[in-house]
C-alpha positions as CSV (number, residue, x, y, z in Angstrom):
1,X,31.2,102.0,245.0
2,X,27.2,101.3,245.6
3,X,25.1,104.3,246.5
4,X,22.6,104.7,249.3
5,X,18.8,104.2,247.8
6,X,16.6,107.2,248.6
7,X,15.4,107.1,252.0
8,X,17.4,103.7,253.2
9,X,19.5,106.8,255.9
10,X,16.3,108.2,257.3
11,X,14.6,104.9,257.6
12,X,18.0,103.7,259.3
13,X,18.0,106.8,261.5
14,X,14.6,106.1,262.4
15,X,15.4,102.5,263.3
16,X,18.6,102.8,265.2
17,X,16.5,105.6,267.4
18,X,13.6,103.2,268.1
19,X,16.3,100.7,269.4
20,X,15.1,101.2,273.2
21,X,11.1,100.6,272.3
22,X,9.9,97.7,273.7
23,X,9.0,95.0,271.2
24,X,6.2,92.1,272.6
25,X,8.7,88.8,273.4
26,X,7.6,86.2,271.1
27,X,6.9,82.7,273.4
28,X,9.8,80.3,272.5
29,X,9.1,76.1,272.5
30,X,11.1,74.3,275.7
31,X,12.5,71.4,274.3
32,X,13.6,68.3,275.9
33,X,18.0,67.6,275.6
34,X,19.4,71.0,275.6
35,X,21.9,72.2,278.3
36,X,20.5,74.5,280.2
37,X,21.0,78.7,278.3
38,X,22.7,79.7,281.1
39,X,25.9,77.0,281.7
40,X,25.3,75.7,277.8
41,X,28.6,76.3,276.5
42,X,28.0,75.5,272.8
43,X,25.3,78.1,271.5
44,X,25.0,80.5,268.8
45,X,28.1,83.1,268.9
46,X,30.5,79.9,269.9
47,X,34.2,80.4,268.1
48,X,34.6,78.2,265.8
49,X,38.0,77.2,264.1
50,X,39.0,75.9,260.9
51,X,42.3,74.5,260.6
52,X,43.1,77.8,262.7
53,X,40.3,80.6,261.0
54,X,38.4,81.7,263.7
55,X,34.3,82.3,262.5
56,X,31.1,82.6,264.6
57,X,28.6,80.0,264.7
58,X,25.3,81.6,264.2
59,X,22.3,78.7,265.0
60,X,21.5,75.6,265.8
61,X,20.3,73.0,263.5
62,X,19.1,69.4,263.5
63,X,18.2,66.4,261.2
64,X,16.0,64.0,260.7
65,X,18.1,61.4,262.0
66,X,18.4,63.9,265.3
67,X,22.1,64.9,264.5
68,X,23.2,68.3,265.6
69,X,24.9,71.1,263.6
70,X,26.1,74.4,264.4
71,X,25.8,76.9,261.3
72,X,29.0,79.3,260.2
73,X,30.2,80.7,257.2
74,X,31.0,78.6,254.2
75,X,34.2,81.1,253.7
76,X,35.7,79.6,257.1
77,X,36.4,76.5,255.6
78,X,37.3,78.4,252.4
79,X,41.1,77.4,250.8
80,X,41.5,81.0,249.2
81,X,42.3,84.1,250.5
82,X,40.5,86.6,252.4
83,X,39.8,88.5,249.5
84,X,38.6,85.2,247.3
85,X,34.0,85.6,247.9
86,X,33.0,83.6,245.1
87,X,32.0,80.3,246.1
88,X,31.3,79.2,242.8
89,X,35.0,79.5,242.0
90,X,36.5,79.1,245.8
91,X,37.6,75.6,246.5
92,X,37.3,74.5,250.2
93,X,38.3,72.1,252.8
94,X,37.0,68.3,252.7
95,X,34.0,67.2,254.3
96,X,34.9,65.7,258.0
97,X,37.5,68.3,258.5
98,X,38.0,68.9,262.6
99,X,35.9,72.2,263.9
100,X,37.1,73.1,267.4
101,X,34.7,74.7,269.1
102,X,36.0,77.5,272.0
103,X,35.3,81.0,274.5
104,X,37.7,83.2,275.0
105,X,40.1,83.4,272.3
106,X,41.8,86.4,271.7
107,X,44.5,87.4,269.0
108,X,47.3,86.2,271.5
109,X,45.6,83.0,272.9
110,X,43.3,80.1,271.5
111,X,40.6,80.1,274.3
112,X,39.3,77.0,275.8
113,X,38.1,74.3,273.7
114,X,34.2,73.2,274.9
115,X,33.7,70.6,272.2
116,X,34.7,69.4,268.7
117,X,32.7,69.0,265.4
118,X,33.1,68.1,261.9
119,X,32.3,70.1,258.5
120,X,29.5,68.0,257.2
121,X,28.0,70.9,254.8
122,X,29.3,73.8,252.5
123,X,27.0,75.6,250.3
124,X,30.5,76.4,248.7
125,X,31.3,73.2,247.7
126,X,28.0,72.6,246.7
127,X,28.0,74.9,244.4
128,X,31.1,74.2,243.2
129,X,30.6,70.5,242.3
130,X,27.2,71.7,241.0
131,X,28.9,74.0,238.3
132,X,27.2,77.3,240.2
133,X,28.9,79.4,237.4
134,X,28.9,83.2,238.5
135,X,25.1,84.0,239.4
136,X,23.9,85.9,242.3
137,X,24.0,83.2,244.6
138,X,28.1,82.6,244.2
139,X,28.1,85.9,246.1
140,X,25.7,85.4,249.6
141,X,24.9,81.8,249.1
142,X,27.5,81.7,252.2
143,X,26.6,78.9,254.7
144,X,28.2,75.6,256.2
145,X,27.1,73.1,259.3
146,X,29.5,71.6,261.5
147,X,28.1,68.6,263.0
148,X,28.5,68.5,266.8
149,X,30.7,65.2,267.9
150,X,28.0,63.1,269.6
151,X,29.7,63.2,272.9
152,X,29.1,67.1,273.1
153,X,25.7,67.3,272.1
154,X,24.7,67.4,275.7
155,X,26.5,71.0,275.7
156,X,24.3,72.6,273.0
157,X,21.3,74.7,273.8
158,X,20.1,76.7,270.8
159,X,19.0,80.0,272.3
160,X,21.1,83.4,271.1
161,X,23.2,84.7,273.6
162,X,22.1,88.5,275.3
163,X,19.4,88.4,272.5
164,X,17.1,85.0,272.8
165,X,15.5,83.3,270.1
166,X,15.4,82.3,267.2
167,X,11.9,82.0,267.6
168,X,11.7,81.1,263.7
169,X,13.4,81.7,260.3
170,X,12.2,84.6,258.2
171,X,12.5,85.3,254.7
172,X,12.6,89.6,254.4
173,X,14.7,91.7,256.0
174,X,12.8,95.0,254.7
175,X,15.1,98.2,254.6
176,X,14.8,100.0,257.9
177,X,13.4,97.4,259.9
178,X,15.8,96.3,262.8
179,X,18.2,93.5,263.0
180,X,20.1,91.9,266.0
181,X,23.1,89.7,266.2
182,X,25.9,88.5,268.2
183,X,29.3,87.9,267.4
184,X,32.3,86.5,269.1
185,X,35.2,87.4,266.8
186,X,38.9,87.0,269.0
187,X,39.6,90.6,267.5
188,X,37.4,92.5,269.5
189,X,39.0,93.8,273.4
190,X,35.8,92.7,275.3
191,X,32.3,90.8,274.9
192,X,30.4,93.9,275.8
193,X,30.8,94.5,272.8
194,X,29.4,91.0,270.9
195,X,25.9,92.0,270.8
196,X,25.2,94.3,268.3
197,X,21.8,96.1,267.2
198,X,21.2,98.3,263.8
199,X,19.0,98.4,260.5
200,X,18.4,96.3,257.6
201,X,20.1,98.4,254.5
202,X,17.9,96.2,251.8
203,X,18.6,93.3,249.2
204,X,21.8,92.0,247.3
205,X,22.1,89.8,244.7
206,X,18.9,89.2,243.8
207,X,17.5,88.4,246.8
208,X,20.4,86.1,247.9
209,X,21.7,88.5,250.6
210,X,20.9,92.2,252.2
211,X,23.5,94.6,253.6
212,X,23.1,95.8,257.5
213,X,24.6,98.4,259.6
214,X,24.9,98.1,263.3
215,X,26.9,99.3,266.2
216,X,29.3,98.1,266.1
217,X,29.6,96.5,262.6
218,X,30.8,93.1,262.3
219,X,34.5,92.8,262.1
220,X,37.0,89.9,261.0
221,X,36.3,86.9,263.6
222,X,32.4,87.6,263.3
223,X,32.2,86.2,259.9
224,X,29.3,83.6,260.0
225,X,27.4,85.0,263.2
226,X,23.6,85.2,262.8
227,X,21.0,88.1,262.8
228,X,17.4,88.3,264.5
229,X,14.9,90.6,263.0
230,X,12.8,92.4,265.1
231,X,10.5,89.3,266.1
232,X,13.6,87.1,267.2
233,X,13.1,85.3,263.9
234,X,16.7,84.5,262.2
235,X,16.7,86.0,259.1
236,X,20.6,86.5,258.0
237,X,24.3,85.5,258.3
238,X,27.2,87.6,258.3
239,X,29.3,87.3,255.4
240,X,31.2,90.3,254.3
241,X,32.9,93.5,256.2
242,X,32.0,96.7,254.3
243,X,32.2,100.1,253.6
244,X,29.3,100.5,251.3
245,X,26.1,101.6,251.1
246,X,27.2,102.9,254.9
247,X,30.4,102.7,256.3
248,X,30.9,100.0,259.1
249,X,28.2,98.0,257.0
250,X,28.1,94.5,256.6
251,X,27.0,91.9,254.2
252,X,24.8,89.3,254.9
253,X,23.2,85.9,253.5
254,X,19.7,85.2,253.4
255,X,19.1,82.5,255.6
256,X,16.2,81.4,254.4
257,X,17.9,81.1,251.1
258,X,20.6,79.3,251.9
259,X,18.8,77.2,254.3
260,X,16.5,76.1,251.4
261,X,19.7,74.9,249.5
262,X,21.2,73.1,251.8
263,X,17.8,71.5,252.6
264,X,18.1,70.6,248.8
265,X,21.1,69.6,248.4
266,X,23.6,68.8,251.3
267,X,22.2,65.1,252.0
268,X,21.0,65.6,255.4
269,X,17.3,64.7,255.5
270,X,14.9,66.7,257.6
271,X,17.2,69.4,257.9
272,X,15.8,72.2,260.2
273,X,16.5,75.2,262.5
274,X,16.0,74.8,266.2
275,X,14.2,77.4,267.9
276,X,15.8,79.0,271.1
277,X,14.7,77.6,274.6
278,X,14.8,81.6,276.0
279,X,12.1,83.9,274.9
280,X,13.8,86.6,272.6
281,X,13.8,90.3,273.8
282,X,15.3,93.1,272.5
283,X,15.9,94.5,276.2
284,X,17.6,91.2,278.1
């Protein structure tokens, strides 16, 4: 069981009660070929299934050959069980395997499918066929891309549902300081409850991850959905449900981390974050 460091519940408390103070909207680029935010219907927060696991997609991302991706989870296209986080030691599904993209799935239906994709990146298998062994980045090194079929792309805009942004891709999460995210998992009754707010509770594994608690914590479904810090820039990705430091806490990946991987080694030249066409604001 990890313990709370001194201070990380008042500095939470202090966060979580600053949640309705306005924050200055940072200006966001409007770039030519997106859908439209407001009838897109592949964004950030899209369901995303694997050979039936339903994740969250948490940004957009393109190359420099001006393919489109849609960030999840490594651990959806993860062969081992639920309980199986090492990505080091975790085999997963081939490259090219079928993502469906969908809204509105629930634990009794599959939703509506808005567009198809293929896995073309897993930090776990990366790691794998790199020999990882068992260092801190087996643990939150936790990120894929599912390439968006071509004939879809014109469905993508990059901006985060309720929230806005990403206005950019930050590499601290300091504890205290406020995070946002969005998640779409077909667990939860209603999507009033997909945006969620809360506090950063500091760094894991060496700087690989951070822990974060917000109302209401991430739950099975979510895995893979992004978080904002409080300038809109993306600075996380869900990874793991838990109950420590704080109960209802989750575990996240550095993006910046694993985006500098993948940059490194997945193959795909020029690979980048797109920033969101709507302005991010913590008060929509």
């Amino acid at each position: 069981m990890k313990t709370t460091a001194p201070g990380v519940l008042a500095a939470l408390a202090l966060a979580l009660a600053s949640a309705t103070a306005p924050v200055a909207a940072a200006s966001a680029p409007r770039g030519a070929g997106w859908a439209p935010a407001g009838s897109a219907t592949i964004t950030p927060g899209v369901q995303m299934f694997t050979r039936g696991a339903q994740c969250t997609g948490n940004f957009v991302f393109r190359d420099g050959a001006g393919r489109t991706y849609v960030g999840y989870a490594a651990h959806c296209a993860g062969r081992g069980a639920a309980t199986d986080t090492d990505g080091c030691r975790t085999r997963s599904v081939p490259l090219g395997t079928s993502v469906r993209f969908a809204h509105g799935a629930t634990a009794a239906t599959g939703g509506d499918t808005v567009g198809q994709g293929s896995l073309a990146y897993s930090s776990w298998r990366t790691m794998r066929s790199r020999g990882g062994g068992s260092g801190p980045a087996c643990a939150a090194n936790d990120f894929a891309l599912v390439r968006v079929d071509a004939g879809d792309v014109r469905k993508v805009n990059p901006s985060v549902p309720f929230w806005g942004g990403p206005t950019g891709v930050s590499r601290s999460a300091p504890t205290g300081t406020r995070v946002h995210s969005y998640g779409s998992s077909s667990l939860r009754p209603t999507e009033l409850l997909s945006p969620r707010t809360g506090a950063s509770l500091g760094r894991t594994h060496g700087g690989w991850g951070f822990d974060a608690f917000t109302a209401t914590p991430g739950i099975p479904g979510d895995s893979g959905s992004g978080f904002l810090d409080a300038r809109g820039r993306a600075v996380g990705t869900l990874s793991t449900v838990a109950v420590a430091p704080v109960a209802g806490s989750n575990g996240l990946g550095s993006l910046a981390r694993e985006l500098d991987y993948a940059q490194a080694h997945s193959g795909l030249a020029g690979l980048r974050l797109v920033r969101g066409t709507r302005d991010f604001s913590p008060l929509p």
